[in-house]
N, C-alpha and C positions, 0 to 999 in steps of 0.2 A: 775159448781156450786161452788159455795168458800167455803173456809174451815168455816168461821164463821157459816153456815148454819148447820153444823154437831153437830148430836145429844148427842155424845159420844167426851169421852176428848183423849188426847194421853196416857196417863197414863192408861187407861180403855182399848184402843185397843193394847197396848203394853201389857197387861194383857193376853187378849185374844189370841193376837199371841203366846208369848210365850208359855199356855195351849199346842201348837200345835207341840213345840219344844222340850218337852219332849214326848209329844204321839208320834213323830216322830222318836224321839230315839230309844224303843222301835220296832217302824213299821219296821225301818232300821234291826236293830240289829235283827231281828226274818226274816226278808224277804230275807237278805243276807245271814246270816249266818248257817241258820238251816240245808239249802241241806248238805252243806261241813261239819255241827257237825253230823246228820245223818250217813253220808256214811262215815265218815273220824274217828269219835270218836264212834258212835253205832254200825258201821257196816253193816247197813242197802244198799241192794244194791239200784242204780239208779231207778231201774224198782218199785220195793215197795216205795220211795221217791214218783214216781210219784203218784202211786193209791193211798200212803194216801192222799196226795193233791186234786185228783180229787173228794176222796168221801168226802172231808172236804168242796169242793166245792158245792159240790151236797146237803150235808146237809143244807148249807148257802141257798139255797135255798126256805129251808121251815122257817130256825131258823131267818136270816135276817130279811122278814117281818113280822114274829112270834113277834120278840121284840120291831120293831118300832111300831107292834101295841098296844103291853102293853104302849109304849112310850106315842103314841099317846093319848090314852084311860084314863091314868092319870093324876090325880089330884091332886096337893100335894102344901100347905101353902107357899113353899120352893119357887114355880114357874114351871114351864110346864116343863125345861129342867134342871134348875141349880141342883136340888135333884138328876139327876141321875149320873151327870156329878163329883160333889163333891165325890159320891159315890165310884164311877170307877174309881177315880184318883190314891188309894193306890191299885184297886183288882188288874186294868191291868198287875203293873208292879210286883206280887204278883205270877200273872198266866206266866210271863214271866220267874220267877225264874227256876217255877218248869220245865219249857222248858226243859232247861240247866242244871237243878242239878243234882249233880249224876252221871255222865256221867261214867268213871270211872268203877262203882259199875252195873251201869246198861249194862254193855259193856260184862258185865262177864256172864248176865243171859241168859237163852235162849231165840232163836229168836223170838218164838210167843210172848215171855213178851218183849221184848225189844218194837218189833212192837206194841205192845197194847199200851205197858207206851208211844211212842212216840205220837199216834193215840189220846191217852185222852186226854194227853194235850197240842197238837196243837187244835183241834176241842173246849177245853173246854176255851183256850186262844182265839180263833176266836169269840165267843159268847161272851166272857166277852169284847171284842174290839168293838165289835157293838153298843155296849150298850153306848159306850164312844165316838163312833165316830159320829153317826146321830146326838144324841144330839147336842154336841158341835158343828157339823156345823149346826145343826138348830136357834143355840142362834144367829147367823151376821146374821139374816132372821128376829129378832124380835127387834136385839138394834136401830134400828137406820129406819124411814120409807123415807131418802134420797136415793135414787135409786145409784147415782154416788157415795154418802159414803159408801154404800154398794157394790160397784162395788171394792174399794177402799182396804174395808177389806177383802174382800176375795183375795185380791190377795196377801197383807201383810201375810194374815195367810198362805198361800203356803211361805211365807218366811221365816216364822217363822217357819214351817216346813222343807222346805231345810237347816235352821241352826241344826235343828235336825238330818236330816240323813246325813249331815258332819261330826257332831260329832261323829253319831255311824260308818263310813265308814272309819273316820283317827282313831278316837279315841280307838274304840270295838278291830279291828286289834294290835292297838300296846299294847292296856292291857292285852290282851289275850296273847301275845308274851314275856310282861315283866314279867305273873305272870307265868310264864313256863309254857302254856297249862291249866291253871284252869279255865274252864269256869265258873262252878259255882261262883266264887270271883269276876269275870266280871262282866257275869250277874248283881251280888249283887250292884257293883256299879256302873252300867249302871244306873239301874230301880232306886236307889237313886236318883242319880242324875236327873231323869227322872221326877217321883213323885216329888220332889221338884217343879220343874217347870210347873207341871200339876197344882197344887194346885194354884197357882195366878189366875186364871179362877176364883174362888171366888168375886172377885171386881167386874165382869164383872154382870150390868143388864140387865133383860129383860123388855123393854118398850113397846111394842107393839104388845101382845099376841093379836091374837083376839076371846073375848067370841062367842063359839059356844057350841051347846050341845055336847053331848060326840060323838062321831062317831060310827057307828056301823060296824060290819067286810064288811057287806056287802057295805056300803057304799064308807066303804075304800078299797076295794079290783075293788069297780067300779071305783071311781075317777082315780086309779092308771091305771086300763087296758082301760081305754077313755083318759089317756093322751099319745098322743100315740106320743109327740115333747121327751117327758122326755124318752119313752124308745127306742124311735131313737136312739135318743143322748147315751147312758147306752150303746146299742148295739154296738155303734160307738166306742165309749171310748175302750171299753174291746177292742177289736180288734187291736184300732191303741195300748195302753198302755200295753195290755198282750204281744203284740206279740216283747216286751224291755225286752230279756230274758237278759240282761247285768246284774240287779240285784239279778238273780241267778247264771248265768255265771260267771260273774269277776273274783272271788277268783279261779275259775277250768281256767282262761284263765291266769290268772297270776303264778299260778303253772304247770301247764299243757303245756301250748302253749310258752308262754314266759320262762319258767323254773325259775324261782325268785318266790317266796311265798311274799319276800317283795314288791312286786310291787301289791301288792292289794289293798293299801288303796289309792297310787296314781290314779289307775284304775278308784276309784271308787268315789273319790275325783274328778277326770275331769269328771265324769260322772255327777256327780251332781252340785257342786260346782258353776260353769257358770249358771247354773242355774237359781241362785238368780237375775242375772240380769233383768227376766224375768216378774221378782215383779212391778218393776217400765215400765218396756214397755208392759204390760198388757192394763193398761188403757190408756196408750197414744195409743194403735194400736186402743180398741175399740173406742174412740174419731175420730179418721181418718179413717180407715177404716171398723169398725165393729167387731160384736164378730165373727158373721158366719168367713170372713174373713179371721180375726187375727187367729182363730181355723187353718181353712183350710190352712192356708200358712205354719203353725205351720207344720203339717202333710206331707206337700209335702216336707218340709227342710227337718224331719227325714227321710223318702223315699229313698230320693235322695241322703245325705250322708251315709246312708247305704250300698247304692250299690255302693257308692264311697270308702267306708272302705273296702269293699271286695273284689273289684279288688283292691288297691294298696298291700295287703296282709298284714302279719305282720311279715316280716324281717326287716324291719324299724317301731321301736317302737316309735318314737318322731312322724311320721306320725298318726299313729294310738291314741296318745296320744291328737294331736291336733285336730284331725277330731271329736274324742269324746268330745271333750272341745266347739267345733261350735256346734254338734249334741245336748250337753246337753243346750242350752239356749232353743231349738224347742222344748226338753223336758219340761224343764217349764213350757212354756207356755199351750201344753197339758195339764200339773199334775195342773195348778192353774186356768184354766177356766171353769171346770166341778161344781163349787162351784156357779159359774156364771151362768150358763146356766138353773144351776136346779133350782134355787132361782126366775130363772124368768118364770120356766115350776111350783113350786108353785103359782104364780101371775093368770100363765094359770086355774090350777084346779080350783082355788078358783071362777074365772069370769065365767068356763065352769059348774062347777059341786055346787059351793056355799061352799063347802067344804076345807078348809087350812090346812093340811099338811104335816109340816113343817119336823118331826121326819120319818114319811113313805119316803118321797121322797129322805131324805138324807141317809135315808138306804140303797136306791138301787145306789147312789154314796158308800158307804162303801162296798156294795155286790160286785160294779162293780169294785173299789178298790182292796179288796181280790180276787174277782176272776182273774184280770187281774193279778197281781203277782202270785198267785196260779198256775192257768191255765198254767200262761208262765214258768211258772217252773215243771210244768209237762211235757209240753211238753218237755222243754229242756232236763230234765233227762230225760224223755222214749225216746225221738232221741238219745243219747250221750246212753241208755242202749242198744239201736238196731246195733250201730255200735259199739257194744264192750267195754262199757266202765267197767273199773276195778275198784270194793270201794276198801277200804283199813279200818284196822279195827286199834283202839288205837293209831290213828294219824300217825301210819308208812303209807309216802308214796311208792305208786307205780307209776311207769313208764305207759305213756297209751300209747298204740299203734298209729301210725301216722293216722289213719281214725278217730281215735277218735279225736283227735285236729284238724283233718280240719273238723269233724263234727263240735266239738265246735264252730269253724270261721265259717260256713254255718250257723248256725242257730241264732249266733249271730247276725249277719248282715243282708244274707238275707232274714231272719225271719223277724225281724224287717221290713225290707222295705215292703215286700208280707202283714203281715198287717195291717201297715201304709195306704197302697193302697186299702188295702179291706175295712178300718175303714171310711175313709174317700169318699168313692164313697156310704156308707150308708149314713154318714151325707149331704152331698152335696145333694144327692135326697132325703131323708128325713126330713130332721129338718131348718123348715122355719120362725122357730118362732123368729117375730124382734121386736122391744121397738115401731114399729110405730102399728102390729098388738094388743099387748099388750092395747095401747093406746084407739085405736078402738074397741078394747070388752069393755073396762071402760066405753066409754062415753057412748055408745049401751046399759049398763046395769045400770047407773046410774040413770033413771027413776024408774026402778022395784026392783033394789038392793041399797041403803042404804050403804048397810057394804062397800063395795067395796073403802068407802071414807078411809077406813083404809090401801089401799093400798100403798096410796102414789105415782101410778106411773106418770114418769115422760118424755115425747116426747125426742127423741134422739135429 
């Protein structure tokens, strides 16, 4: 379909992408760096790193679709999603502050108050990011009812996103290193920089809400558990994308394994970087070969380069450099298709249940989101705590013992591939939903259902 047909200008989706460039900054800077400020500046050992994660987890549970249902359920002059998304744009980076301040001061106090001040606010930072993440991918579900433009933006805002976690992956590392260790001051002009860039989401309209009455929990709580493509897919996600513990990793495999601290931002630079490539061969893979496909091939790359990262080892760091640099494009395309899938597992509710969606469905992308960095940073620190691993407190480092760095390399790698392989033999058996079945419940419901003309969808 050509571009004339598109309902939104480039100025309006450059808008939107960007939103995502500084939420990203933020996602980066808090998902990389918290383990190593944890154990390295709080003192907090590995094995507590992990439980607060997991009960942060568990909590997200109830608070995730706690908030997409306030989302949902609201009514505001502003528009369905823009009210909350303006809102969130200064709290996030607000709650990020208080992450990282203090560090310092709170190093000094005892360990139950350390653990609690860090416990409050990561969990209270997790909540406030939900609030800003459903929305905002619920709004490329409403601008625009071109299937293909829509296919179009959501792969753009994964790019807009990977400009985001480059910046905080080169950029976090060397401010933190120019301002001798102050994270606080980071932080500060992280989340600036951040919130500047959230704030252009303003321009951005919603065109194509569709009037229904308000929904009720119940109803919402069924639509969600009868769609059973969307938590295929969710379950699939978490597994193939939790088990990329490189974004907790990196900075302990650059200090640790390789012995250089400088080589972190490199690390983490080839991990994403390559990346962006992925923006633009998104929709040419789904045009040729499909989304099912394009996903699945995506999964068996990272797999298979995995278990290739770990036998050649890392005595040759240029190898390991480049294998993460091919690895990261199969990344991509994972990190920017889940925006894809769920948009058209909405399409599903709405023709199965009469019910749209929009803010629920993209929470349980945000749940699957944090729990997959979460999770996989659990687990990586409770492995690397089992095989010994040593914090360090006030940023003196310690030397780890050689089980623990070939922990590190086990779990890095072939963590990753085990699952990679487990993520994807759920998808593959479970989630069959294609633009031709899509098509086929439209026409099937357009005698009895009306609304459904608001879908817009359109035969592959």
């Amino acid at each position: 379909m050509s571009q004339d047909r598109y309902e939104t200008g480039r100025k309006e989706r450059l808008s939107y992408y960007t939103f995502f460039t500084g939420q990203n900054i933020i996602f980066m800077f808090v998902t990389i760096f918290i383990s190593i400020y944890y154990t390295s500046v709080l003192g907090l050992s590995a094995g507590v790193v992990g439980i607060i994660f997991l009960i942060a987890r568990v909590w997200d549970t109830i608070n995730d679709p706690m908030l997409s249902v306030l989302v949902e359920r609201s009514r505001f002059k502003g528009g369905k999603f823009k009210p909350w998304i303006n809102a969130i744009a200064w709290a996030v980076p607000l709650a990020t502050v208080l992450i990282f301040a203090f560090g310092d001061e709170i190093a000094q106090l005892p360990m139950w108050m350390r653990i609690t001040y860090a416990f409050v606010t990561y969990v209270g930072w997790g909540m406030l990011y939900t609030i800003s993440d459903a929305p905002s991918y619920a709004m490329g579900s409403v601008m625009t009812k071109n299937k293909e433009e829509r296919n179009v933006i959501y792969s753009f805002v994964r790019f807009g996103g990977f400009v985001g976690m480059v910046i905080a992956m080169v950029g976090a590392p060397l401010l933190v290193d120019k301002l001798g260790g102050k994270w606080t001051m980071a932080t500060v002009i992280m989340c600036l920089l951040a919130m500047m860039l959230m704030l252009t989401i303003r321009t951005v309209k919603e065109r194509h809400v569709v009037e229904q009455q308000i929904p009720t929990l119940k109803q919402i709580v069924s639509a969600v558990a009868n769609n059973r493509y969307l938590l295929l897919f969710i379950l699939a996600f978490v597994f193939i994308s939790g088990s990329n513990f490189a974004f907790t990793l990196m900075p302990y495999v650059a200090r640790d394994v390789f012995n250089d601290t400088t080589l972190s931002s490199l690390f983490l630079f080839a991990m994403i970087g390559p990346a962006m490539l992925a923006s633009p061969l998104v929709p040419f893979g789904i045009r040729k070969i499909g989304k099912i496909a394009t996903f699945a091939w995506a999964a068996v790359a990272m797999a298979v380069l995995s278990i290739i990262t770990w036998f050649v080892g890392y005595e040759h760091i240029e190898f390991f450099v480049a294998l993460t640099m091919i690895k990261a494009i199969a990344l991509g395309v994972i990190l920017i298709m889940p925006s894809i899938f769920i948009a058209d597992c909405i399409e599903y509710s709405h023709l199965q249940s009469g019910q749209r969606l929009e803010a629920v469905a993209f929470a349980t992308q945000t749940f699957a989101n944090k729990a997959s960095t979460a999770l996989g940073g659990a687990m990586a620190m409770g492995y690397l705590a089992m095989v010994g691993f040593v914090q360090s407190t006030a940023g003196v480092v310690v030397k780890q013992p050689p089980e623990v760095t070939q922990g590190m390399w086990d779990v890095l790698n072939l963590g990753n591939a085990i699952g990679a392989a487990i993520g994807l033999v759920i998808f593959l058996l479970g989630y069959k939903l294609t633009d031709q079945i899509l098509l086929n419940m439209k026409e099937n419901a357009l005698p009895q259902d009306n609304t459904s003309t608001h879908l817009g969808l359109a035969a592959k």
